[in-house]
C-alpha positions in Angstrom: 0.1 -5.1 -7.2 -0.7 -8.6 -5.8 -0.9 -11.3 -8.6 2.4 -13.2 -7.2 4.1 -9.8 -6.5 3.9 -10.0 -2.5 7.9 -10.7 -2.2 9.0 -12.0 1.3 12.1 -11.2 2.7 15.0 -13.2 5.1 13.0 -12.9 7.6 9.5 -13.4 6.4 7.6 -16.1 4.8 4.9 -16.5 2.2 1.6 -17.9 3.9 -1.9 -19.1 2.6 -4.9 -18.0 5.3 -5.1 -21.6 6.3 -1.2 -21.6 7.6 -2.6 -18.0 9.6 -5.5 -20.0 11.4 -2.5 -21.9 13.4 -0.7 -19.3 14.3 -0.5 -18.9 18.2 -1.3 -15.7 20.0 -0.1 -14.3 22.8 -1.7 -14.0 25.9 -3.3 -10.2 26.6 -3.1 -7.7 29.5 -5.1 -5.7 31.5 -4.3 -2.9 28.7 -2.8 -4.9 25.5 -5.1 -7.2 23.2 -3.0 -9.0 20.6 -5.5 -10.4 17.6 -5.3 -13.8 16.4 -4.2 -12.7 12.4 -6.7 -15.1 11.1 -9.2 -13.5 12.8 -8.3 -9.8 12.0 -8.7 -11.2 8.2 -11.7 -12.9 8.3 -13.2 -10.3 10.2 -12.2 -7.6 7.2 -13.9 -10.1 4.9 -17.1 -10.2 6.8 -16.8 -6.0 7.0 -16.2 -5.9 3.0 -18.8 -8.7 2.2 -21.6 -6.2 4.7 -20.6 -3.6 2.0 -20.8 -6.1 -1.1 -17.1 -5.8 -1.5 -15.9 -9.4 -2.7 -11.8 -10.3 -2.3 -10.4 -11.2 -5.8 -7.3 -12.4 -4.3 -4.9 -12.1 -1.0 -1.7 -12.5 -0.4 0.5 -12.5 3.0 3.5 -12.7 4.6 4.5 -13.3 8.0 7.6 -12.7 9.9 9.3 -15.7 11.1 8.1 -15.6 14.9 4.5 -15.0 13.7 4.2 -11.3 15.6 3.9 -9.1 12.3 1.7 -10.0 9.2 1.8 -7.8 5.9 -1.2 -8.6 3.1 -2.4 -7.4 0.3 -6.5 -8.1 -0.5 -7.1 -7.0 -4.6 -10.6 -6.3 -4.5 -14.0 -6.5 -6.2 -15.1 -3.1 -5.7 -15.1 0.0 -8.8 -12.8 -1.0 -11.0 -11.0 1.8 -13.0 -9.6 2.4 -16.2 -6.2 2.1 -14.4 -7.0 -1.0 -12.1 -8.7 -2.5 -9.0 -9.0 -1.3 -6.0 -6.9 -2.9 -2.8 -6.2 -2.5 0.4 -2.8 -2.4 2.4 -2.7 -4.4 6.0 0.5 -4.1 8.4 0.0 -5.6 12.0 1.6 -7.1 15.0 1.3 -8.8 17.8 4.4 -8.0 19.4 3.5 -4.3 20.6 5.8 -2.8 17.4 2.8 -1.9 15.2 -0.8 -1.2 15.5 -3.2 -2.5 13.0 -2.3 -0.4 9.9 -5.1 -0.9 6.7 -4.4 1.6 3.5 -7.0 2.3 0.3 -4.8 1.5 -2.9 -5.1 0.2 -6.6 -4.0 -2.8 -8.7 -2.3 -1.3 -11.6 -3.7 -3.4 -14.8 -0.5 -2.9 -17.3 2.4 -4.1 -14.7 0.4 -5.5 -11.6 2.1 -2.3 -9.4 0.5 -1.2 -5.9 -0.3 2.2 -5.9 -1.3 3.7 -1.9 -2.8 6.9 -0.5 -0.1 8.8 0.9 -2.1 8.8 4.5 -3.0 5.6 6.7 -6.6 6.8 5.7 -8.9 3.6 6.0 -7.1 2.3 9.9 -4.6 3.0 12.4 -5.9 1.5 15.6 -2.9 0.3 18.6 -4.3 -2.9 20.2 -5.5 -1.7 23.3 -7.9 -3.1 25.6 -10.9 -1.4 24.2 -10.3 -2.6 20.9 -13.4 -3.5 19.1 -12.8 -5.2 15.9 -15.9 -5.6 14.4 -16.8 -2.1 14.6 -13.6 -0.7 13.7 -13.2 -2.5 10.8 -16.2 -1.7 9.7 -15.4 1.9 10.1 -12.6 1.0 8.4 -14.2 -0.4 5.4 -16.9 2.7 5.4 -13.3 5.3 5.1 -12.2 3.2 2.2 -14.8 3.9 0.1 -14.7 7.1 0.7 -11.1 7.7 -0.2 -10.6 5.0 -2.8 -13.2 7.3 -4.8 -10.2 10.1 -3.8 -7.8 7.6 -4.6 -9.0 8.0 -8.3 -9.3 11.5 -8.5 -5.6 12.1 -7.4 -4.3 9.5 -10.4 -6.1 11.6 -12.9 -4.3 14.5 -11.6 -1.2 13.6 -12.0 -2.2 11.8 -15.4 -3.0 15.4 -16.3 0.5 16.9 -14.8 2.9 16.9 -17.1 6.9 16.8 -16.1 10.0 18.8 -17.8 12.9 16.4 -17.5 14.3 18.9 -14.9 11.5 18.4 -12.9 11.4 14.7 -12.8 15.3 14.6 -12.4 14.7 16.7 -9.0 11.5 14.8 -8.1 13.5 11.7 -8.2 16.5 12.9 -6.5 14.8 13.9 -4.0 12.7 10.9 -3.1 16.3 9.2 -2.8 17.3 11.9 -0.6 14.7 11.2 1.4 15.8 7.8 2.2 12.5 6.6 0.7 13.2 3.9 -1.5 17.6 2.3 -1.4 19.8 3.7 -3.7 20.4 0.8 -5.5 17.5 1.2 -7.7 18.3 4.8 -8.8 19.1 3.8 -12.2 16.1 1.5 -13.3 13.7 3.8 -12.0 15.2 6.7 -14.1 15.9 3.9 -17.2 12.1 3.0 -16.8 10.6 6.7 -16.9 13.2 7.6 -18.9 12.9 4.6 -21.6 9.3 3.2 -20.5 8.8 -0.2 -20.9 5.0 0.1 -22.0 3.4 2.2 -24.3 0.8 3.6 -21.9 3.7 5.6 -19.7 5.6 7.3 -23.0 3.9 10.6 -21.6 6.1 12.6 -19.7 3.8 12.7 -16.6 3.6 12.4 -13.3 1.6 9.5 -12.9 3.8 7.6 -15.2 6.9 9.0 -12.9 4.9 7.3 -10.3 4.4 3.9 -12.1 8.3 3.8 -12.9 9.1 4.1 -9.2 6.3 1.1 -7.7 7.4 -1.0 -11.1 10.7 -1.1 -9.5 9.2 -1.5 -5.6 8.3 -4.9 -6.9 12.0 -6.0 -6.1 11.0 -5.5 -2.6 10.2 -7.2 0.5 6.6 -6.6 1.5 7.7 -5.5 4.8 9.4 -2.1 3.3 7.5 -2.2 0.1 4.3 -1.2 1.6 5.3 1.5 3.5 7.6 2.8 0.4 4.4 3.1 -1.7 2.9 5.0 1.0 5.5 7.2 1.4 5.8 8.0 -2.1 1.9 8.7 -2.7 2.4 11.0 0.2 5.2 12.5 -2.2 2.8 12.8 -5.0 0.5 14.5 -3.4 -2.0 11.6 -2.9 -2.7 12.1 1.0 -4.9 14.4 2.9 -1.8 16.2 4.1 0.3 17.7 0.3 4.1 17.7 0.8 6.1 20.6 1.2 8.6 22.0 -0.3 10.7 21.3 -3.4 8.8 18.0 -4.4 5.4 19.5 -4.4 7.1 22.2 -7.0 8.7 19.2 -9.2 5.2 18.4 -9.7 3.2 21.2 -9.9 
């Protein structure tokens, strides 16, 4: 997921925390309170460290005017057979996105992001009530909680096998879906297909899963993150299942 996989895009740059602490912030209203990004981040840490959550490593990127920052924290917190646990954070300062924070893993065999299909940990708009501290300790509290669901959802679908009908379908449909660009049809089918490690050769969903985030890695962080969120929504790894034809391709 995040050892030197956060890819920026032509509008974003690669930043260390230090370059965030220099960042200017707007001014805020009556009913709009923009947060300085280096404080939204070392406010996290502080929530994590109350929780004896330590950060193995961050990454971030930051659009060119400095509104909108994307990261990636990999996390020393129950680490699974599979990987480590991390968490997702999309925000602004521009009034185009609220402060956005997702439960995921660190996939140990290819360093892929997996996400909860559901913006379970934070999805708070900066308003003037905003109280960081508290929310992102609230924040921190729902993490836990559904990183331990997190788990249980990538056993399931270790344990759900797929006909190549069914993966065909599942995969045509998350293109149809607009979900990830077209242009990667064909690796993510060569790499489920023809896997390039040993531990996907079984025909399941969870290595269906692993093909499509191996590829993601070709992606900006900016669409990457909301991809993998999308697509664990897909898999059924949300509060809310999808309907319809994909949750039968998997079934």
């Amino acid at each position: 997921m995040v050892n030197g996989q956060l890819l920026s895009h032509v509008d974003t740059d690669l930043v260390t925390r230090d370059q965030l602490a220099v960042i200017p912030t707007p001014e805020p209203t009556r009913t709009w309170r923009p947060i300085p990004h280096i404080e939204l981040i070392e406010t996290l840490q502080q929530a994590l460290w109350e929780s004896r959550i330590g950060i193995h490593e961050e990454k971030f990127a930051l659009r060119h005017d400095g509104s909108t920052l994307f990261g990636v924290l990999q996390l020393a917190y129950k680490d699974t057979p599979d990987g480590q646990a991390a968490l997702g954070i999309r925000t602004s300062n521009d009034k185009s996105m609220s402060i956005q924070i997702c439960a995921g893993l660190s996939v140990f065999v290819c360093d892929n992001l997996v996400f909860r299909g559901d913006l379970i940990a934070l999805n708070r708009k900066h308003t003037s009530g905003l109280d960081l501290q508290t929310d992102l300790k609230a924040a921190v509290r729902r993490f836990q909680e559904h990183f331990g669901c997190l788990a249980d959802e990538i056993d399931q679908l270790k344990a759900r096998y797929l006909t190549d009908g069914e993966a065909k379908v599942l995969i045509h449909d998350v293109f149809v879906k607009g979900i990830f660009p077209l242009r990667f049809l064909p690796q993510i089918s060569g790499t489920y297909f023809q896997p390039p490690v040993q531990d996907w050769e079984e025909r399941t969903s969870w290595s269906l899963h692993n093909a499509f985030t191996l590829v993601a890695k070709q992606m900006p962080i900016s669409t990457r993150l909301p991809a993998i969120q999308e697509l664990g929504r897909i898999f059924g790894m949300s509060s809310q299942p999808p309907e319809g034809k994909l949750i039968e391709a998997v079934a």
